[in-house]
RODO-2510 file (C-alpha; in nm, 4 decimals, decimal comma):
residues 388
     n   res          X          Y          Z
     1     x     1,4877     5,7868    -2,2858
     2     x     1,4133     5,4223    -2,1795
     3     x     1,7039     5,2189    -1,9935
     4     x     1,7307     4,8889    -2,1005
     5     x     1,5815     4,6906    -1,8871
     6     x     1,2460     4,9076    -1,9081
     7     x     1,2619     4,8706    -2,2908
     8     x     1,2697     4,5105    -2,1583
     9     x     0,9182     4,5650    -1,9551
    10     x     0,7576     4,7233    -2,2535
    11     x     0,8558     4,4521    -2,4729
    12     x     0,6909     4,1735    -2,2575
    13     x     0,3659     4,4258    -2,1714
    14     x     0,3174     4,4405    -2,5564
    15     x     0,4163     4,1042    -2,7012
    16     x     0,3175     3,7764    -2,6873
    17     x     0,2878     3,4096    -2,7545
    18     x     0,1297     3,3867    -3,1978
    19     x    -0,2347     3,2681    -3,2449
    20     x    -0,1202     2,8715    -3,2279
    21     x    -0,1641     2,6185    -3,4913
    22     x    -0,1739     2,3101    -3,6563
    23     x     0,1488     2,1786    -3,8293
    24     x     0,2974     1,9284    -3,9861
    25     x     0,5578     1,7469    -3,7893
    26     x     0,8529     1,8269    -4,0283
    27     x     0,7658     2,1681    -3,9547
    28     x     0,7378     2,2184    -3,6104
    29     x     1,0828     2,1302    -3,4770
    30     x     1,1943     2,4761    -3,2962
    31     x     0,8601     2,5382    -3,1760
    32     x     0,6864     2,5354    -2,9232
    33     x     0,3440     2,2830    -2,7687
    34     x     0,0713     2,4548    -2,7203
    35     x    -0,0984     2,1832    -2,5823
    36     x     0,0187     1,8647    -2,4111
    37     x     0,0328     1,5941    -2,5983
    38     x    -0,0972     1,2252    -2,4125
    39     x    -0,0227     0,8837    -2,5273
    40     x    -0,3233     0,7215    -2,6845
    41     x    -0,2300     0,3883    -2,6353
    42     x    -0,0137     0,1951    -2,3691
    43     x     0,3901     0,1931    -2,4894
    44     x     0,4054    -0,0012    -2,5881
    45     x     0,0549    -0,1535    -2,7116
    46     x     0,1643    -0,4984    -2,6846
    47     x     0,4399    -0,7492    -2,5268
    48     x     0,6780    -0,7334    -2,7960
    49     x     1,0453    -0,9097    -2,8248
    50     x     1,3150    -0,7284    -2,8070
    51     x     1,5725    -0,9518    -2,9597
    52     x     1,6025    -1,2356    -3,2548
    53     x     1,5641    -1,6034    -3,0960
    54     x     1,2974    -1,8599    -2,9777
    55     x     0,9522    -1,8199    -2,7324
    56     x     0,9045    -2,1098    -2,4883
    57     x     0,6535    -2,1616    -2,2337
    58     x     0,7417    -1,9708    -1,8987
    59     x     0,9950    -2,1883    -1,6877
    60     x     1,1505    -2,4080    -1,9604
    61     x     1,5157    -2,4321    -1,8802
    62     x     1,8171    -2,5361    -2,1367
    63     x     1,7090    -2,8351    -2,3863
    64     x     1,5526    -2,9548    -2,7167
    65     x     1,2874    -2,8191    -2,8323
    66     x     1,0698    -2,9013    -3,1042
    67     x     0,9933    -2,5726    -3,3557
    68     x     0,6528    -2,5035    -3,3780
    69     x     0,7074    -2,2439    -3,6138
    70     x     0,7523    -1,8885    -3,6402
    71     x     0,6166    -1,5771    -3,5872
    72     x     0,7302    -1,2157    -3,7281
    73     x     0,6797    -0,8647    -3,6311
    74     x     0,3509    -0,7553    -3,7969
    75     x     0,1609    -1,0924    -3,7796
    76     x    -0,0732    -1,2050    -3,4561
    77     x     0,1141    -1,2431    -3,1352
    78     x     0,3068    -1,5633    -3,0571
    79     x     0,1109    -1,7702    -2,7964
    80     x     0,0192    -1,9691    -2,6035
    81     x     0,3054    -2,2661    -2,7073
    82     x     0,3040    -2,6124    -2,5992
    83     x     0,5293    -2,7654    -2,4229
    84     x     0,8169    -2,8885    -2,5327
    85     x     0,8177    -2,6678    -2,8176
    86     x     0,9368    -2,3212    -2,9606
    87     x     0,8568    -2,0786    -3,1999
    88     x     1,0752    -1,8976    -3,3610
    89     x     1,0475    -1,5121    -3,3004
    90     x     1,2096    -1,1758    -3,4386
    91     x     1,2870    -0,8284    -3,2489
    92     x     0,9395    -0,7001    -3,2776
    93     x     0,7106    -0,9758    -3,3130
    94     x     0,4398    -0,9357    -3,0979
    95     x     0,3932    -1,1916    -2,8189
    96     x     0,1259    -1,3266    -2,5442
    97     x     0,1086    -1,3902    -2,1909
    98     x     0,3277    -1,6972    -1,9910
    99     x     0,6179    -1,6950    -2,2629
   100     x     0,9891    -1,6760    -2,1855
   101     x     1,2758    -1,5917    -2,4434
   102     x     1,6015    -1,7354    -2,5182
   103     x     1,8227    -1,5268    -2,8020
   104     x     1,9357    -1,7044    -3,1355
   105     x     2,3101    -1,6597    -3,0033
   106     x     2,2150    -1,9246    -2,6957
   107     x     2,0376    -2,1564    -2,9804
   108     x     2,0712    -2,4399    -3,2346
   109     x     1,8527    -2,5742    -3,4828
   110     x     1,8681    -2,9291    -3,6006
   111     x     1,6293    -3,0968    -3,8416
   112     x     1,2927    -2,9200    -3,6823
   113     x     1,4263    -2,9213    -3,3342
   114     x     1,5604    -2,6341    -3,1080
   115     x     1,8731    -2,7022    -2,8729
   116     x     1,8768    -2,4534    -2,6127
   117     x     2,1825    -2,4060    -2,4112
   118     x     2,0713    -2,1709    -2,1699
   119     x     1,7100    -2,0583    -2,0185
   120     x     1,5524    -1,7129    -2,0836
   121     x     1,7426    -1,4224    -1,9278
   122     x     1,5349    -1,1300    -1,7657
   123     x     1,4730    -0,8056    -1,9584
   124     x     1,4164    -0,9372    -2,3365
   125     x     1,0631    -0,8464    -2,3550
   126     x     0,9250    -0,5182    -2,3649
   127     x     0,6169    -0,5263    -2,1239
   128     x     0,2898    -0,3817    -2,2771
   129     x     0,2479    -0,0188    -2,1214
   130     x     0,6230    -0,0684    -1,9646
   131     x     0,6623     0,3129    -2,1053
   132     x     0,3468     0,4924    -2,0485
   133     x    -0,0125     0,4205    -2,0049
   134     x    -0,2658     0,5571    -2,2362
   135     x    -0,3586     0,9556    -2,1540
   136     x    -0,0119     0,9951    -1,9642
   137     x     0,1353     1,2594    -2,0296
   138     x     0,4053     1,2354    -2,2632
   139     x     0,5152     1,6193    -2,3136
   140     x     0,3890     1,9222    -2,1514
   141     x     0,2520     2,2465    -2,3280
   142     x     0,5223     2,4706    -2,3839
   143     x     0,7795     2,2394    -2,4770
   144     x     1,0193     2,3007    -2,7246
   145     x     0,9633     2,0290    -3,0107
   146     x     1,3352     1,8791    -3,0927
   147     x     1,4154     1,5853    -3,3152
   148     x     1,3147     1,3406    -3,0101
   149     x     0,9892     1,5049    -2,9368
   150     x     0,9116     1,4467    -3,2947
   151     x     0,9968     1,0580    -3,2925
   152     x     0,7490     1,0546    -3,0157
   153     x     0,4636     1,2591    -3,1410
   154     x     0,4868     1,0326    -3,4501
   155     x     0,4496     0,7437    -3,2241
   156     x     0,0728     0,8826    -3,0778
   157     x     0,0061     0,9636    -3,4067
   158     x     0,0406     1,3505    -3,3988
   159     x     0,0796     1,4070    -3,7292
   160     x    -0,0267     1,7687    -3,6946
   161     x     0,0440     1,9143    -3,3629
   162     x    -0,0594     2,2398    -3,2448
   163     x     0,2013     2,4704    -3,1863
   164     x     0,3494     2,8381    -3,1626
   165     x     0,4862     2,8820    -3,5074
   166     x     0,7889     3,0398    -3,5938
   167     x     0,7392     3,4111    -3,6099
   168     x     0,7931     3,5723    -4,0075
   169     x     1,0108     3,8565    -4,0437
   170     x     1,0032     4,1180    -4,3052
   171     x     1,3015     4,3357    -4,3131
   172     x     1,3719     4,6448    -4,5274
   173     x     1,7202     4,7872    -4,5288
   174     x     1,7610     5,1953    -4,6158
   175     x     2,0516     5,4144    -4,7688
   176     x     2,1623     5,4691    -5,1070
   177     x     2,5642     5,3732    -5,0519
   178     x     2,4517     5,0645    -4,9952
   179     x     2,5872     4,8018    -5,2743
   180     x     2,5274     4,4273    -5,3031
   181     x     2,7713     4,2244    -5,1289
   182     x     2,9501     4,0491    -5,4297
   183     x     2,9906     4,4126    -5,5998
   184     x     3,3014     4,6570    -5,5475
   185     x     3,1612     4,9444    -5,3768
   186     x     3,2344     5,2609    -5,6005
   187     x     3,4056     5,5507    -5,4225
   188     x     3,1329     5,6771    -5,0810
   189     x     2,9695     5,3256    -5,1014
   190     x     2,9820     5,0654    -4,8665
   191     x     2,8435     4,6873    -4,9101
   192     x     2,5432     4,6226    -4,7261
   193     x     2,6592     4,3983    -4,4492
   194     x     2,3363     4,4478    -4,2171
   195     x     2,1177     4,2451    -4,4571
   196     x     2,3221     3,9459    -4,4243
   197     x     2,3668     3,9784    -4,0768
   198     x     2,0250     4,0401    -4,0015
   199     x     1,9190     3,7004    -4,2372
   200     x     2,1853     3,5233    -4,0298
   201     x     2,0487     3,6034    -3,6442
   202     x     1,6792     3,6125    -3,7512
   203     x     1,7783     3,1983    -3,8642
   204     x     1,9413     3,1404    -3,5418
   205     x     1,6785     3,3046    -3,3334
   206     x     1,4094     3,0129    -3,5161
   207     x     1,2351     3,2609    -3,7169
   208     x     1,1922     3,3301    -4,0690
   209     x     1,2312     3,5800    -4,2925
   210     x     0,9762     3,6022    -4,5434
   211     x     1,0178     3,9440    -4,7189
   212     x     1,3631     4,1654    -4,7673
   213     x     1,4824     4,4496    -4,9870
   214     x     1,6860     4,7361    -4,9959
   215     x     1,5567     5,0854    -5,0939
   216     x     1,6751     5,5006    -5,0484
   217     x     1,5927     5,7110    -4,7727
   218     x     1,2761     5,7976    -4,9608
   219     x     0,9832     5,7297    -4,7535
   220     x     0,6915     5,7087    -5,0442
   221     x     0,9516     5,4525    -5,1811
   222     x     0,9715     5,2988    -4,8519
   223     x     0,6189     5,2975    -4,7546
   224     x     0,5297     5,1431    -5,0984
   225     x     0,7096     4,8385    -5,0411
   226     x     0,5872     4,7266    -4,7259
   227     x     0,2351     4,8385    -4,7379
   228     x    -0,0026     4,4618    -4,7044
   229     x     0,2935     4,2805    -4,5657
   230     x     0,1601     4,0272    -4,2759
   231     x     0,5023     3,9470    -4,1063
   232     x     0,4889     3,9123    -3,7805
   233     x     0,7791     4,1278    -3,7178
   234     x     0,9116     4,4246    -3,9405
   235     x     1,2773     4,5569    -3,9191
   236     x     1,3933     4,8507    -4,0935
   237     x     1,7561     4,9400    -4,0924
   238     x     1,8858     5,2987    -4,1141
   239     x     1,6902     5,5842    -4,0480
   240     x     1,6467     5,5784    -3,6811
   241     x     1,8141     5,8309    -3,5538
   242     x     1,6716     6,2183    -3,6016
   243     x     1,8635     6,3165    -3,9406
   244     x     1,7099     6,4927    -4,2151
   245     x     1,7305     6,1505    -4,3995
   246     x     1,6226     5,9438    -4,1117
   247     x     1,2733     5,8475    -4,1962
   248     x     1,1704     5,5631    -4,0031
   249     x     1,0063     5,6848    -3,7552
   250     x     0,7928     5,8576    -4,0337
   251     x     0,7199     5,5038    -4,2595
   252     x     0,5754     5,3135    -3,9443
   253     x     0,3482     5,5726    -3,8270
   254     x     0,2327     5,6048    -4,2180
   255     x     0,1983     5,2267    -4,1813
   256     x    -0,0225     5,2633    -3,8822
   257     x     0,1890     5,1451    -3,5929
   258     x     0,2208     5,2940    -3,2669
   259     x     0,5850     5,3783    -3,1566
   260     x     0,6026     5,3042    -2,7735
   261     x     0,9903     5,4146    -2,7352
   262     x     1,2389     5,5684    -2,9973
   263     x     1,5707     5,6289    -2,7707
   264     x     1,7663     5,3665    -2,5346
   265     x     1,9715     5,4240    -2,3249
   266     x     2,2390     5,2145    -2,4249
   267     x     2,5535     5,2058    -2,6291
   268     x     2,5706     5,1066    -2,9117
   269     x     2,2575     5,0994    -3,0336
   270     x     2,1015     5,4549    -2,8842
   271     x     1,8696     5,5534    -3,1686
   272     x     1,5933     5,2342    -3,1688
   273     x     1,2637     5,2431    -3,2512
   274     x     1,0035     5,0125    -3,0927
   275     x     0,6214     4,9756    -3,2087
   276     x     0,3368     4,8197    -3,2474
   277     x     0,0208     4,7309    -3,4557
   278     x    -0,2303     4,5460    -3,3896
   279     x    -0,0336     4,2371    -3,2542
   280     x     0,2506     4,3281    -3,5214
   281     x     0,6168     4,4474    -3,4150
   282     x     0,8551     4,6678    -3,6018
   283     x     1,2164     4,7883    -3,4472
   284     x     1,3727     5,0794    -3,6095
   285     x     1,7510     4,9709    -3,5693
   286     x     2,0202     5,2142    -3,6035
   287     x     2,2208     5,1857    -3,9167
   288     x     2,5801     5,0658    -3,8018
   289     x     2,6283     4,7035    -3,8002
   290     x     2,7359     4,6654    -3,4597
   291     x     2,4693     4,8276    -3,3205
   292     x     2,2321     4,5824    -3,5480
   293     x     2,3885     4,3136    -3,3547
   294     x     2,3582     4,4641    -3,0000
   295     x     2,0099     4,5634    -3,0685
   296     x     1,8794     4,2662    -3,2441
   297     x     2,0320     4,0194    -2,9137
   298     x     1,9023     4,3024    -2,6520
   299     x     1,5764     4,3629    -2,8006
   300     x     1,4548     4,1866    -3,1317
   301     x     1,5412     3,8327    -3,0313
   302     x     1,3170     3,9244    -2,6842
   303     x     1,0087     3,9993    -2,9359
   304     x     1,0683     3,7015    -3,1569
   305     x     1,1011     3,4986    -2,8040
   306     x     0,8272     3,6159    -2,6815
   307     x     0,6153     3,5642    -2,9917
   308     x     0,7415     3,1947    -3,0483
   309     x     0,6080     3,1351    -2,7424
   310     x     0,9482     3,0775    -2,5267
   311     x     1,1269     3,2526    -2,2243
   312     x     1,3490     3,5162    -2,2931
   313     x     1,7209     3,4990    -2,2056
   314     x     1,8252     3,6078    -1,8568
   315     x     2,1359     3,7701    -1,7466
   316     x     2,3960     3,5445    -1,5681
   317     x     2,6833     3,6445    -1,3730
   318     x     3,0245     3,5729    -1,4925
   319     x     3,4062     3,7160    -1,3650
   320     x     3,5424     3,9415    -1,6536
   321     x     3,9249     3,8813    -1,7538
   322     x     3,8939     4,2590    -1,7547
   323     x     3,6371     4,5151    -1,7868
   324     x     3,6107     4,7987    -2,0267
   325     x     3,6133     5,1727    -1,9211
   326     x     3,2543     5,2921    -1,8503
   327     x     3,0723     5,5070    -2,0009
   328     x     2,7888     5,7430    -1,9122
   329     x     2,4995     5,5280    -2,0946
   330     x     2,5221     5,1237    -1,9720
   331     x     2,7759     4,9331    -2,2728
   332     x     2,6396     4,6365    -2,4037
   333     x     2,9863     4,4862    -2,5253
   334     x     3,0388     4,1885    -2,7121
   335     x     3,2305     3,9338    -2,5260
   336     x     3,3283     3,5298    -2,5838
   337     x     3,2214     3,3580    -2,2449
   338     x     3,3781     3,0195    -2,1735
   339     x     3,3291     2,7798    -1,8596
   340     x     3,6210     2,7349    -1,6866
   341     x     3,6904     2,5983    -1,3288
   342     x     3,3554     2,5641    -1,2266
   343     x     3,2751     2,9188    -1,3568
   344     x     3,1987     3,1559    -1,6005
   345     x     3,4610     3,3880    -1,7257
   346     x     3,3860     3,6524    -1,9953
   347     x     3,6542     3,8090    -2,2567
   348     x     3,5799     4,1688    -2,3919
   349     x     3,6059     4,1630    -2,7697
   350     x     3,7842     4,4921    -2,9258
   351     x     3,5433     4,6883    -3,1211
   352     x     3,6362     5,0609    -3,1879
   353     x     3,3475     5,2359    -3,3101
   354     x     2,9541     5,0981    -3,4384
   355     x     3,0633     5,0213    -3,7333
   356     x     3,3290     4,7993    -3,6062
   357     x     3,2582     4,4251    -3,6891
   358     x     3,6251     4,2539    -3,6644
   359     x     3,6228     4,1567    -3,3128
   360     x     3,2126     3,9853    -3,3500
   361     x     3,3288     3,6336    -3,4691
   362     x     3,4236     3,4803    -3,2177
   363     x     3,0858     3,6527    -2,9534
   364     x     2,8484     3,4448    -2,7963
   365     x     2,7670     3,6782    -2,5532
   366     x     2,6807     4,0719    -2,4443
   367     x     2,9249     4,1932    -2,1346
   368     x     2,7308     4,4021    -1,9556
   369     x     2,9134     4,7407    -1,8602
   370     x     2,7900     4,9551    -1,6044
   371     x     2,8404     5,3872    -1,5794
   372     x     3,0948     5,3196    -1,2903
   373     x     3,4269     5,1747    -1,2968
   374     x     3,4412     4,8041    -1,0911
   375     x     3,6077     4,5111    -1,1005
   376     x     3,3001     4,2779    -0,9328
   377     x     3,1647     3,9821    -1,0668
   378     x     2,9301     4,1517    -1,4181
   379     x     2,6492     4,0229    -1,5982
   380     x     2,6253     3,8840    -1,9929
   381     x     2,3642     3,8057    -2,2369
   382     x     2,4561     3,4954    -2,3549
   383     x     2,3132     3,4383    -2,7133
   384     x     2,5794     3,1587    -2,8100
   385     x     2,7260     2,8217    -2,7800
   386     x     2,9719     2,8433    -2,4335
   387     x     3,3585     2,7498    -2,5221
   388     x     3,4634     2,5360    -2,3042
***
C-alpha cells in the first residue's frame, strides 16, 4: 500500500503536460502558453496622444494660435505644424516627430484661433515602442492565460495561441441506491451527491467534463458505456474497494488500462485506484462523498494539474487551533485556513464518518494529520480562497 506522497511520485512519473494546441482566444483563459508569445510590432507602433486637446510645434509656450485643423485617431499622423498654429487632436490620433501637446481643459477656441493658457505638460504622449520593442518578450511559455494576458495577445494579433488545453473528464458514477438529486429517495436509497460534487471540483480545477452517467454495479453495463470515450481523464465512483460488488478495478483493466496502485494509505479515501492508458488517466474513487473530496484534492486535481500543463499544489505550514487525534494511516482532514497575524492558522472541520459532508462548506484546505500525537506547526493542502 502506497503512502501518499509516493502515490504523489507515481502520479508525476506517469502524467504529463496534453499534446498543445491552437485556440481561440475566448477559449484559452485558464490555460496554459506553450510557447512565448513576442510583440510583433513596437507598443506602441506609433507616437500617439494620450489626451483630447491641440498639437503645436515643440517649444511653443501659452498664446494664440491659429487652427490648422484637425486630426483623429485612425487618419495619418498629425505633423509637422507650422508655426504659430495648432491642430486639433483626439486621445489616439496618431502623431509625428517635434510636436508638443496642450489638453482641451488648458484651451479656447475663438473664430479659427486657439488661446492657449498654458504650454504642453510632460507625459501626454505615448512614445512609439515606450512599452516594448518588436520580438520582446511579452509572456513566457507556461503562463497561465488570464483576462489581461488575453487583452495583450489580442494586441500582437494572437488570435489563436497555442496552448495546454483544458483536460476533458468523463466520469461514471456506480450503485443502484443511487437516486437523482431532485427525487425523494425511497426507503435504502440515497441521492447521488458525488456526481454533483465531482461536476463542481472538476469546474474549479479548469477542466471539463465532457461525458457523465450513472449505472449498477454491473460491469458489462459499465464497460458498455465508456468503451470509445477519448477523455483525458476517467473517474468512476463506487466500486473501489474489494466487495463482491466492487467492480472497478475489473471495468478498467477490460478497458485496457494499466492499474499502477489500488490502496493508499490514507484516511479517508483508502480504497483508490490509479491507472493508466496510453497517455489516458482513470482514478477509481471510493464511494463515500468525503472521501471523493479528499481524493479528488490529494490526487485527481494533481493529474488534471499536471495534464493542463501547471505545477501542482505544495504543502505549506500553518499553526492548527487544535489538532485531531491520530490515527494509524496519515488523516487528510478538511480544515478552513485563514491568515492571521502574519500567519497561517488552520481550523479542523467536524466530520464523523466518510460519508459525512456537513462540516465541507466552509474547507479550503486539507489539515494534514500525522500517526503521532503533536502539537507542532502541521502542513495543509490548500485548494481554496484564504479567509482573511
Amino acid at each position: 500500500m502506497l503512502t501518499v506522497r509516493e502515490l504523489w511520485e507515481l502520479i508525476d512519473q506517469r502524467v504529463g503536460p496534453l499534446t498543445p494546441r491552437t485556440l481561440t482566444l475566448t477559449e484559452t483563459v485558464g490555460c496554459r502558453l506553450a510557447e512565448a508569445v513576442v510583440a510583433d510590432t513596437d507598443l506602441p507602433a506609433f507616437h500617439r496622444s494620450s489626451i483630447d486637446g491641440f498639437a503645436v510645434r515643440a517649444g511653443s509656450g501659452p498664446g494664440i494660435y491659429r487652427l490648422a485643423g484637425e486630426i483623429r485617431p485612425g487618419m495619418p499622423a498629425c505633423g509637422p505644424v507650422e508655426e504659430g498654429s495648432a491642430v486639433r487632436i483626439f486621445t489616439g490620433t496618431a502623431l509625428s516627430d517635434g510636436l508638443e501637446l496642450v489638453m482641451v481643459e488648458d484651451a479656447e477656441v475663438r473664430d479659427g484661433e486657439v488661446l492657449l493658457h498654458k504650454a504642453s505638460e510632460a507625459g501626454l504622449i505615448r512614445r512609439r515602442a515606450s512599452q516594448a520593442r518588436a520580438g520582446d518578450v511579452l509572456i513566457a511559455a507556461g503562463s497561465e492565460i488570464t483576462p489581461g494576458a488575453v487583452a495583450l495577445l489580442a494586441t500582437v494579433g494572437k488570435a489563436c495561441p497555442l496552448v495546454i488545453p483544458r483536460p476533458t473528464v468523463a466520469h461514471l458514477s456506480t450503485g443502484g441506491e443511487l437516486v437523482d438529486v431532485d427525487r425523494e429517495p425511497p426507503p435504502g436509497f440515497i441521492r447521488d451527491s458525488n456526481s454533483s460534487l465531482l461536476k463542481a471540483m472538476i469546474r474549479e480545477a479548469g477542466a471539463e467534463r465532457v461525458f457523465h452517467r450513472r449505472v449498477s454495479e454491473d460491469i458489462d453495463e459499465a464497460v458498455s458505456a465508456l468503451e470509445g470515450l477519448a477523455a483525458d481523464v476517467l473517474l468512476i465512483s463506487g466500486g473501489a474497494s474489494v466487495g463482491a460488488y466492487d467492480g472497478t478495478a475489473e471495468i478498467l483493466r477490460r478497458l485496457g488500462f494499466t492499474i499502477h496502485s489500488s490502496r493508499v494509505r490514507s484516511r479517508p479515501g483508502k480504497p483508490l485506484i490509479f491507472a493508466t492508458r496510453e497517455g489516458r488517466v482513470a482514478f477509481g474513487l471510493p464511494g463515500n462523498p468525503l472521501s471523493h473530496f479528499v481524493c479528488f484534492h490529494l490526487f485527481v486535481r494533481r493529474a488534471l494539474d499536471r495534464l493542463a500543463g501547471r505545477p501542482p499544489k505544495t504543502l505549506v505550514e500553518v499553526y492548527p487551533d487544535e489538532m485531531p487525534e491520530p490515527d494509524p494511516r496519515e488523516t487528510w482532514w478538511p480544515a478552513r485556513v485563514r491568515a492571521e497575524g502574519g500567519m497561517l492558522r488552520a481550523r479542523p472541520l467536524p466530520w464523523t464518518d466518510s460519508s459525512d459532508l456537513t462540516g465541507l462548506p466552509p474547507a479550503n484546505a486539507l489539515l494534514r494529520v500525522g500517526t503521532e500525537k503533536t502539537n507542532a506547526l502541521s502542513e495543509v493542502l490548500i485548494f481554496g480562497t484564504l479567509e482573511s
